[in-house]
PDBQT receptor file of N, H, CA, C and O in Angstrom, charges set to zero:
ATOM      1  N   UNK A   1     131.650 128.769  79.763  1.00  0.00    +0.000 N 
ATOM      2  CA  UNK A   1     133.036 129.114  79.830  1.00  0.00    +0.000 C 
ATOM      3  C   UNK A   1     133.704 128.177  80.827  1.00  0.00    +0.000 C 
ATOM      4  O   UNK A   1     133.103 127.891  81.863  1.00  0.00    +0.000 OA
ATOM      5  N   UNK A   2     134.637 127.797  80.631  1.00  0.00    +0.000 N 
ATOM      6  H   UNK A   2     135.125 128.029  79.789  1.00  0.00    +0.000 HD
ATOM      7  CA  UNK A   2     136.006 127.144  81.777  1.00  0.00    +0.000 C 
ATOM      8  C   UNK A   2     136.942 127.577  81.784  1.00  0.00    +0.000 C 
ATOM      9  O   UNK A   2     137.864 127.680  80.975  1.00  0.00    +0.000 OA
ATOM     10  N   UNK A   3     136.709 127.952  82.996  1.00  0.00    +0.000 N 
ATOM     11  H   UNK A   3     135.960 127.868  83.652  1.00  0.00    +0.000 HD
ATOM     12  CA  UNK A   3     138.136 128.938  83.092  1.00  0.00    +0.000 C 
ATOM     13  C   UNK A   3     139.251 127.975  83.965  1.00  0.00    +0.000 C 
ATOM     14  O   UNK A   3     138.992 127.011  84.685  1.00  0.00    +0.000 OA
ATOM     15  N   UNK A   4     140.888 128.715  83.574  1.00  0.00    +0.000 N 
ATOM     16  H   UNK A   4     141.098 129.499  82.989  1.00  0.00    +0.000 HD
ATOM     17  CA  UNK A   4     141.512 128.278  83.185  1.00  0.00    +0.000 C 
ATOM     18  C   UNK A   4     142.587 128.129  84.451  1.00  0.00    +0.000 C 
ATOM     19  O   UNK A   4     142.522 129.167  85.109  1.00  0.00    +0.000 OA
ATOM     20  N   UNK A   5     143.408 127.338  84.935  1.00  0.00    +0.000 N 
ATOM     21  H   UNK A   5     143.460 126.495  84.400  1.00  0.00    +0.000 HD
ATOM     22  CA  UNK A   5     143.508 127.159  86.211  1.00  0.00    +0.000 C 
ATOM     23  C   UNK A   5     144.640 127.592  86.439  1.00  0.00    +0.000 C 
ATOM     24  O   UNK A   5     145.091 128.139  85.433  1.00  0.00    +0.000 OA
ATOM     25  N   UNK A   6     145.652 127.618  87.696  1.00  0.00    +0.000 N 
ATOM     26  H   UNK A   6     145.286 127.173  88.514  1.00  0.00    +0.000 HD
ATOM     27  CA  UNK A   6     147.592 128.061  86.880  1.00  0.00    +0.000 C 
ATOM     28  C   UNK A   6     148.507 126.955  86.369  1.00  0.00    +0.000 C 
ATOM     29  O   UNK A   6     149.500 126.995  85.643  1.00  0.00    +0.000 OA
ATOM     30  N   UNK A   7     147.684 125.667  87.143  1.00  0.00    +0.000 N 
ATOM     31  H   UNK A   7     146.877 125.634  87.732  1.00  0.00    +0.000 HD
ATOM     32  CA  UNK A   7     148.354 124.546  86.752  1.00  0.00    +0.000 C 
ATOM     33  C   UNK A   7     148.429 124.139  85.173  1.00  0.00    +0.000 C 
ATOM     34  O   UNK A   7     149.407 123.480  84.820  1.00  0.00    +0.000 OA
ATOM     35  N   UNK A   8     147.599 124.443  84.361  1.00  0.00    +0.000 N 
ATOM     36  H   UNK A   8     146.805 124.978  84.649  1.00  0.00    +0.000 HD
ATOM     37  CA  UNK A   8     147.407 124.003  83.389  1.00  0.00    +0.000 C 
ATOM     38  C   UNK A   8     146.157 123.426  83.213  1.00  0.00    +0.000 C 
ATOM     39  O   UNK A   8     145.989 123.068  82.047  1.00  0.00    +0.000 OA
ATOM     40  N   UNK A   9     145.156 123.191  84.002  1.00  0.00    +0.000 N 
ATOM     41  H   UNK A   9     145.292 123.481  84.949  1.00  0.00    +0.000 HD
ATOM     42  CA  UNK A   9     143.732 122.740  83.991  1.00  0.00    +0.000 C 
ATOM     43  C   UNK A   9     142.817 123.224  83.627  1.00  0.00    +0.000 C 
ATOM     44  O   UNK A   9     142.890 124.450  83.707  1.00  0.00    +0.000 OA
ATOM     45  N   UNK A  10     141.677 122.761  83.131  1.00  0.00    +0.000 N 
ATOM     46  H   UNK A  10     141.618 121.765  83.066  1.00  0.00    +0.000 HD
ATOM     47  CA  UNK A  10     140.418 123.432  83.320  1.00  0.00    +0.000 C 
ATOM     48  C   UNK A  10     139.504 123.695  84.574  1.00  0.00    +0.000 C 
ATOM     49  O   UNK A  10     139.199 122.723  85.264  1.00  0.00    +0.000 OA
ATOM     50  N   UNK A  11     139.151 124.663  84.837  1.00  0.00    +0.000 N 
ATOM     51  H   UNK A  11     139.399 125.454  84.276  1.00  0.00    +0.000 HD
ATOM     52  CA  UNK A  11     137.740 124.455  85.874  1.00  0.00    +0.000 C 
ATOM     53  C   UNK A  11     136.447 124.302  85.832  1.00  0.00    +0.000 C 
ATOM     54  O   UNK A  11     136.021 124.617  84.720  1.00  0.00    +0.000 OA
ATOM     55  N   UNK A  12     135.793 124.025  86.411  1.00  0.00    +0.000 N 
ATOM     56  H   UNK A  12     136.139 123.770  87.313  1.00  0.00    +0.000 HD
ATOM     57  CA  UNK A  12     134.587 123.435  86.372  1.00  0.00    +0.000 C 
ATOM     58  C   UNK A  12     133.623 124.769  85.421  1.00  0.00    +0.000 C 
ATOM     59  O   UNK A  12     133.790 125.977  85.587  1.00  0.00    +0.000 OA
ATOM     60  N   UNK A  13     132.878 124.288  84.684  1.00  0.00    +0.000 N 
ATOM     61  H   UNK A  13     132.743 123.306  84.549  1.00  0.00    +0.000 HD
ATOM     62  CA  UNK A  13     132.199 125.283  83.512  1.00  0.00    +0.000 C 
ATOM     63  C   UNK A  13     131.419 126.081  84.708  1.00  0.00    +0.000 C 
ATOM     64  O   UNK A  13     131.187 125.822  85.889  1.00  0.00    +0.000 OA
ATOM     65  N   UNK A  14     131.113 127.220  83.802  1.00  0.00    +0.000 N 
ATOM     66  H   UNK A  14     131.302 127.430  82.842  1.00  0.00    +0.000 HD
ATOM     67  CA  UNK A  14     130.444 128.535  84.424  1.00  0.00    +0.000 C 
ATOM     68  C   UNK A  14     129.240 129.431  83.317  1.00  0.00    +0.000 C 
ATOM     69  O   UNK A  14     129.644 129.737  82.195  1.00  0.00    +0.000 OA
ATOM     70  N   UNK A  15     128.182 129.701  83.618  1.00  0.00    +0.000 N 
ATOM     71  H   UNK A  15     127.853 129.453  84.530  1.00  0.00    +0.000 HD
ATOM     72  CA  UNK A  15     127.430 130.726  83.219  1.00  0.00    +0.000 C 
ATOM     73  C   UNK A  15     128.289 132.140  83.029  1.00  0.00    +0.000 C 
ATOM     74  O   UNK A  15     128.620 132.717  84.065  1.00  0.00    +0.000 OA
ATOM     75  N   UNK A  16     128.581 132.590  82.037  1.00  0.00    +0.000 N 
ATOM     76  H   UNK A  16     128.313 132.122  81.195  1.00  0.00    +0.000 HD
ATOM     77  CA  UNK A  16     128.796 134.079  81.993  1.00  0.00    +0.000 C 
ATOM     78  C   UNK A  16     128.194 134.817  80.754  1.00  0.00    +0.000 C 
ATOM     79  O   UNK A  16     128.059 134.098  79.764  1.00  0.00    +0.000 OA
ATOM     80  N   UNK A  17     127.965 135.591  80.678  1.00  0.00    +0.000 N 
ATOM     81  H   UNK A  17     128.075 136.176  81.482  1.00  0.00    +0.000 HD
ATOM     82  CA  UNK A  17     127.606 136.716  79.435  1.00  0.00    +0.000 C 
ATOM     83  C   UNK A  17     125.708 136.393  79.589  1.00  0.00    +0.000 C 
ATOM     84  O   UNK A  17     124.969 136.503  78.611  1.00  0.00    +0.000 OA
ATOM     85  N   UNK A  18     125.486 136.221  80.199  1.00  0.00    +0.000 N 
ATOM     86  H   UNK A  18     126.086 136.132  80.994  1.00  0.00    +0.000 HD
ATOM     87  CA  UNK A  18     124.312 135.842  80.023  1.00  0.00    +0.000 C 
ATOM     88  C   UNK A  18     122.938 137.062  79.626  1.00  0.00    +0.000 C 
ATOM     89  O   UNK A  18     122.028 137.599  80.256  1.00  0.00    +0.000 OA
ATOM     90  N   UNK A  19     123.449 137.073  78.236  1.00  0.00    +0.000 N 
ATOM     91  H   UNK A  19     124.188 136.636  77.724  1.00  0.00    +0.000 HD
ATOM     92  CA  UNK A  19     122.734 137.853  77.563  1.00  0.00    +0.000 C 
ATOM     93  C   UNK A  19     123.172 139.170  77.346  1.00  0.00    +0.000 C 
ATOM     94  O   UNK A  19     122.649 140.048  76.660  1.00  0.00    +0.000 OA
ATOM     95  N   UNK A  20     124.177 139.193  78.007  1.00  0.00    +0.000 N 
ATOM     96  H   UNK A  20     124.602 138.480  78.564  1.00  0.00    +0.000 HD
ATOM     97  CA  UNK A  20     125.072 140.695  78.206  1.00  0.00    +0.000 C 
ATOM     98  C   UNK A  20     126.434 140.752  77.179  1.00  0.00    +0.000 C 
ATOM     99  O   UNK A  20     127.149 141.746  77.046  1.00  0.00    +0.000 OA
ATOM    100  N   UNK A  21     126.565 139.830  76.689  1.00  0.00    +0.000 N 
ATOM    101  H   UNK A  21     125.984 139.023  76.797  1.00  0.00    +0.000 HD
ATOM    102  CA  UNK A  21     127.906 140.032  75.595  1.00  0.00    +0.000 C 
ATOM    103  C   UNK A  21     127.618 141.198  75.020  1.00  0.00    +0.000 C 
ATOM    104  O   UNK A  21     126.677 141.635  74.358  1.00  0.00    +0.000 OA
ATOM    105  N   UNK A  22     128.507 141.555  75.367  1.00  0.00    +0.000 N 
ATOM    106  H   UNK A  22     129.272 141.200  75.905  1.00  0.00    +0.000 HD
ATOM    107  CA  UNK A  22     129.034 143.504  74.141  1.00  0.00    +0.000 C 
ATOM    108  C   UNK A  22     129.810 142.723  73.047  1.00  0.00    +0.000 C 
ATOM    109  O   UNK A  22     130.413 141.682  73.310  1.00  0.00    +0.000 OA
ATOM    110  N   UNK A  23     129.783 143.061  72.285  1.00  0.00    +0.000 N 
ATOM    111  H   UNK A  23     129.293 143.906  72.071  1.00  0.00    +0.000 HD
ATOM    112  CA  UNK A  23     130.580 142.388  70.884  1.00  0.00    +0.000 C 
ATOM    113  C   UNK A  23     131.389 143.593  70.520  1.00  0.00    +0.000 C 
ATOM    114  O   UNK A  23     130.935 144.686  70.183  1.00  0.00    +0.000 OA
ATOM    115  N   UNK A  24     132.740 143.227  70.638  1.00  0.00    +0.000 N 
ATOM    116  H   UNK A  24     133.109 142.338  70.912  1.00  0.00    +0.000 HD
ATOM    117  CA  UNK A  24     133.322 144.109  70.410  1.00  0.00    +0.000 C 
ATOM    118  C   UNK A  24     133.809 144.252  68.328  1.00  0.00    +0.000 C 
ATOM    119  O   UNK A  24     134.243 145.239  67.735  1.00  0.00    +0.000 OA
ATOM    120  N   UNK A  25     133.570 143.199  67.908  1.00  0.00    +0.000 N 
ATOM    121  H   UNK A  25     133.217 142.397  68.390  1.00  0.00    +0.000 HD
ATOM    122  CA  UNK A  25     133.615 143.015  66.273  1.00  0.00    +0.000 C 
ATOM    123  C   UNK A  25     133.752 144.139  65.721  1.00  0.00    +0.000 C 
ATOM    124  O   UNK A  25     134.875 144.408  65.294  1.00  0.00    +0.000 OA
ATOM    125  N   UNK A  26     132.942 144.874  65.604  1.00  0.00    +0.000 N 
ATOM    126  H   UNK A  26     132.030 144.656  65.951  1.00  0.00    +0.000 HD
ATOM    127  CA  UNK A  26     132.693 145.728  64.463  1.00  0.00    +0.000 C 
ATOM    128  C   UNK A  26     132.667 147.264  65.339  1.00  0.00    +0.000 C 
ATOM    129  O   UNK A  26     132.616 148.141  64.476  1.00  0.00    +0.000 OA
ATOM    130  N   UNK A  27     132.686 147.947  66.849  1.00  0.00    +0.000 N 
ATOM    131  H   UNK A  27     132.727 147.235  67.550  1.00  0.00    +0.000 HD
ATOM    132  CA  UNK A  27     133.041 148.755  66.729  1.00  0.00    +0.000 C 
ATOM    133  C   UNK A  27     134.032 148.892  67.844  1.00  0.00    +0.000 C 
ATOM    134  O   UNK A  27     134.117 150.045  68.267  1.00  0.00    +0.000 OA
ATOM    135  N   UNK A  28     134.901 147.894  68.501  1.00  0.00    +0.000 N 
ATOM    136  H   UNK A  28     134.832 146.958  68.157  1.00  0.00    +0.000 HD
ATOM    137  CA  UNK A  28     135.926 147.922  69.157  1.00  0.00    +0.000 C 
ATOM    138  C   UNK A  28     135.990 148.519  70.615  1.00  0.00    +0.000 C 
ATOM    139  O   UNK A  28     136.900 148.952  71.321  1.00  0.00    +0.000 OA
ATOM    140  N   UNK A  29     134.366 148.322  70.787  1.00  0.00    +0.000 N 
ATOM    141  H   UNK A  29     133.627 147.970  70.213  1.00  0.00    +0.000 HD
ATOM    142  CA  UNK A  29     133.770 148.591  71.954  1.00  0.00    +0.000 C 
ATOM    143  C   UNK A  29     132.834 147.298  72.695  1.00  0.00    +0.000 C 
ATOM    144  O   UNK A  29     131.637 147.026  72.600  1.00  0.00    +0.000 OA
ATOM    145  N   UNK A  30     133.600 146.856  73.221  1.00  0.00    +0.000 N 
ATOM    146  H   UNK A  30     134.572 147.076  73.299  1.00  0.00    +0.000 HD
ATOM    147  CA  UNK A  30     133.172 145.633  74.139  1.00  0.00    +0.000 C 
ATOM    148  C   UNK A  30     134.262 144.458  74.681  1.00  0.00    +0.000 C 
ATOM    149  O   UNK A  30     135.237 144.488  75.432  1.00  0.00    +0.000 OA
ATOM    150  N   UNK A  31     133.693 143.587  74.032  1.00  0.00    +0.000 N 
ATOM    151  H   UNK A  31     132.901 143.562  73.422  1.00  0.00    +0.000 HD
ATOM    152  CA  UNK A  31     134.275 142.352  74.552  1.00  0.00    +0.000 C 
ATOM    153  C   UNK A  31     135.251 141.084  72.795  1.00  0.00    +0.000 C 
ATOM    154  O   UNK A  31     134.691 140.442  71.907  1.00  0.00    +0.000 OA
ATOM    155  N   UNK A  32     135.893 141.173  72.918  1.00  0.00    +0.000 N 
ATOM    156  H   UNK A  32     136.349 141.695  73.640  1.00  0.00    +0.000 HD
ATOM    157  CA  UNK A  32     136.500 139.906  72.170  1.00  0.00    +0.000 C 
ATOM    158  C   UNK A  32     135.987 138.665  72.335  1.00  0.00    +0.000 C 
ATOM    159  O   UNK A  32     135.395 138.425  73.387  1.00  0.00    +0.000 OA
ATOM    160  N   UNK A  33     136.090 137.878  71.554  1.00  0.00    +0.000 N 
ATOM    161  H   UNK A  33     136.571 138.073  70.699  1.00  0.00    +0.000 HD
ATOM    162  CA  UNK A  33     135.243 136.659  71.912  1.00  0.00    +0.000 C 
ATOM    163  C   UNK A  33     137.006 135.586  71.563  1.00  0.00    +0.000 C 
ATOM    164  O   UNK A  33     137.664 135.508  70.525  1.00  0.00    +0.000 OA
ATOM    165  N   UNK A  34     137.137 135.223  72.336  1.00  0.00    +0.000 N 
ATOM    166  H   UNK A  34     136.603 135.287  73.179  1.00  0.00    +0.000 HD
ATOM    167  CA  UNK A  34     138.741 134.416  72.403  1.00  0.00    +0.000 C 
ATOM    168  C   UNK A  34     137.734 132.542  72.285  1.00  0.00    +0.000 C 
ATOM    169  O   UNK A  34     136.787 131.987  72.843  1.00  0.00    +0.000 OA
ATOM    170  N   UNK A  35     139.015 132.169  70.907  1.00  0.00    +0.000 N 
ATOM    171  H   UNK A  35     139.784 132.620  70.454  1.00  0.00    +0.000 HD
ATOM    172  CA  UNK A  35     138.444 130.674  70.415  1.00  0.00    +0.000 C 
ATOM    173  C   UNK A  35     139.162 129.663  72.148  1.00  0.00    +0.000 C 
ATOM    174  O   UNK A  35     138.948 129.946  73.327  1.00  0.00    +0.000 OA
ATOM    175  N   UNK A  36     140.159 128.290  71.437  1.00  0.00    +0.000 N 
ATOM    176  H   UNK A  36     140.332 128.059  70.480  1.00  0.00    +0.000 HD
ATOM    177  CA  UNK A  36     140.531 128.216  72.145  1.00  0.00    +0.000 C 
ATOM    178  C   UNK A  36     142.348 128.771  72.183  1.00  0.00    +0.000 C 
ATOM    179  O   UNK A  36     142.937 129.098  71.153  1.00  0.00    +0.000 OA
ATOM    180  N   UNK A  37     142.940 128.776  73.439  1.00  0.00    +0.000 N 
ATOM    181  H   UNK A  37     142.462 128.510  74.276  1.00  0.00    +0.000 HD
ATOM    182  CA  UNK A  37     144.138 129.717  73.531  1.00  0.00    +0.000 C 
ATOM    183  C   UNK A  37     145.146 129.326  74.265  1.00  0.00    +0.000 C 
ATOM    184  O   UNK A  37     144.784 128.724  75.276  1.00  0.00    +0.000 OA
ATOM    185  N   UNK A  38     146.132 129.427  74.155  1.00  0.00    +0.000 N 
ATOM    186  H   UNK A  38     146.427 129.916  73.334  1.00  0.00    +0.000 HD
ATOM    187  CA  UNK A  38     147.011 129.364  75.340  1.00  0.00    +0.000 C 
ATOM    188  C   UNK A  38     147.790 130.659  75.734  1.00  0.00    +0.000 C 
ATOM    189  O   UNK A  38     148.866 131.012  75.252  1.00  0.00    +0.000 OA
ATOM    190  N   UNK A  39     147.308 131.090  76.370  1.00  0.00    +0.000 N 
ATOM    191  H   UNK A  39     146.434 130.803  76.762  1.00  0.00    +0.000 HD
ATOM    192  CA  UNK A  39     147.230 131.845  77.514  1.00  0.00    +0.000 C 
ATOM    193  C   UNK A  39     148.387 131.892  77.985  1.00  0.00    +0.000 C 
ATOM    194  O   UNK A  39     148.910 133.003  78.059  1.00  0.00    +0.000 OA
ATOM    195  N   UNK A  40     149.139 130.699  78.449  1.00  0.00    +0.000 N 
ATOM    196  H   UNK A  40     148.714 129.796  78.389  1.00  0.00    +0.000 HD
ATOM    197  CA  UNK A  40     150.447 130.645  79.438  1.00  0.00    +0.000 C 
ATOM    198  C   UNK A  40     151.695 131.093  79.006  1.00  0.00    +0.000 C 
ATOM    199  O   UNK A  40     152.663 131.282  79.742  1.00  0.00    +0.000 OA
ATOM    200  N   UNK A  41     151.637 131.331  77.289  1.00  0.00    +0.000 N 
ATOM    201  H   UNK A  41     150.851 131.177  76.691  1.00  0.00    +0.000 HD
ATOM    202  CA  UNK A  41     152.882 131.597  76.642  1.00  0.00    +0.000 C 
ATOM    203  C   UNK A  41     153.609 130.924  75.640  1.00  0.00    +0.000 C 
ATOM    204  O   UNK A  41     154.685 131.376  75.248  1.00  0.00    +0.000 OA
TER     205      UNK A  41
């Protein structure tokens, strides 16, 4: 993941979900999986 800065940047990549993704797909219990986005509006 790179998360996303206020300037408009990326930050330096990160480990997350690591093995822990809840998938929220099919019963609207967890997590969304977001492609790429803009966020700012």
């Amino acid at each position: 993941m790179h998360p996303g800065r206020s300037d408009g940047t990326f930050g330096t990549a990160v480990s997350s979900f690591t093995g822990t993704f809840n998938s929220a797909r099919f019963d609207g219990d967890g997590q969304f999986a977001v492609d790429v986005a803009d966020v700012t509006g």
